[in-house]
N, C-alpha and C positions, 0 to 999 in steps of 0.2 A: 764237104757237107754244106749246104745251102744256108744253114742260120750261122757260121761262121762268116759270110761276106754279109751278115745284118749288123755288123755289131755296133752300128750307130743305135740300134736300137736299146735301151735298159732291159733288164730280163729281172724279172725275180721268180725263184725256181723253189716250190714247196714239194720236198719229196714223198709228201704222206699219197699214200699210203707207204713207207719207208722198206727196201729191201738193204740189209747186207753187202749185196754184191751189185751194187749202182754203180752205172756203167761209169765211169773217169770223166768222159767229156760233159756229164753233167754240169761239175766242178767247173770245168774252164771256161764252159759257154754261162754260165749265171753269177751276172752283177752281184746278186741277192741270191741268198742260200738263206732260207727265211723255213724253218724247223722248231719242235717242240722238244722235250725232254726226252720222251718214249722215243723219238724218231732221232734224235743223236746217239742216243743209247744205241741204238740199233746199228749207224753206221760210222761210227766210233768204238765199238764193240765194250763201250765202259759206262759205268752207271754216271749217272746226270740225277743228281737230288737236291743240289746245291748248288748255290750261285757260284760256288768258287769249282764245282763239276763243271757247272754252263759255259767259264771262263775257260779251264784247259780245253770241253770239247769245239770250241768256239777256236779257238789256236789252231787245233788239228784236224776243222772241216777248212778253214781260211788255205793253210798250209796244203790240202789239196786242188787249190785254183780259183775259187769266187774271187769273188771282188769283195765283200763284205758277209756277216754271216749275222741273223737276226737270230738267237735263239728263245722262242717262250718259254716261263714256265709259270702259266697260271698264275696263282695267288702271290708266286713269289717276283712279277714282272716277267721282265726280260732283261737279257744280255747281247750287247750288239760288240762287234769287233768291225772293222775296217779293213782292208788291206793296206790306205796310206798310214795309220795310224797304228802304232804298237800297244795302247792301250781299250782293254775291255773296259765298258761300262754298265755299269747293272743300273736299271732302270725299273726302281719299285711300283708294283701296282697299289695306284688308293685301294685305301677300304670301300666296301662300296654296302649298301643294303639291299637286299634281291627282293623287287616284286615280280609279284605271279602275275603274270598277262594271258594267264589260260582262264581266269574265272569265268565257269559256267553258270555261275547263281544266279548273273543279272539276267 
């Protein structure tokens, strides 16, 4: 396969729209395995609602070939794992204030 002799280059590989049955060489060929809650759910086949979910499925996308695995979850941050490194870190989102940038008034 041709992006097998790229591999100087970094890859970060989002699988949304997420199926089930993703093909394996995904895995191997991306540095970054960079996914949300709903989409590890999906190819983990285990629910993700907590950081310490994000943690196991974060172990057992690493554990099929990336190099690192970014996983978001919204409100609650994200969790990133490594491959050189054996520990997950959760990584809190601030609180933020949402403004509307649709105002039609003016």
């Amino acid at each position: 396969m041709l992006i097998r002799s790229l591999k100087t280059v970094k890859t970060i590989f989002n699988p949304a729209p997420a199926v089930p049955d993703l093909d394996p060489d995904f895995y191997t060929l991306s540095d970054v395995l960079c996914c949300n809650e709903s989409e590890a759910e999906l190819l983990t086949g285990s629910p993700v609602a907590t950081v310490e979910d994000a943690r196991r499925a974060s172990r057992e996308l690493l554990g099929r070939g990336c190099g690192a695995v970014l996983l978001t979850m919204g409100a609650q941050g994200c969790v990133v794992l490594e491959a050189k490194g054996a520990t997950t870190h959760h990584v809190p989102a601030p609180a933020v204030t949402a403004v509307d940038t649709t105002d039609n008034s003016l």
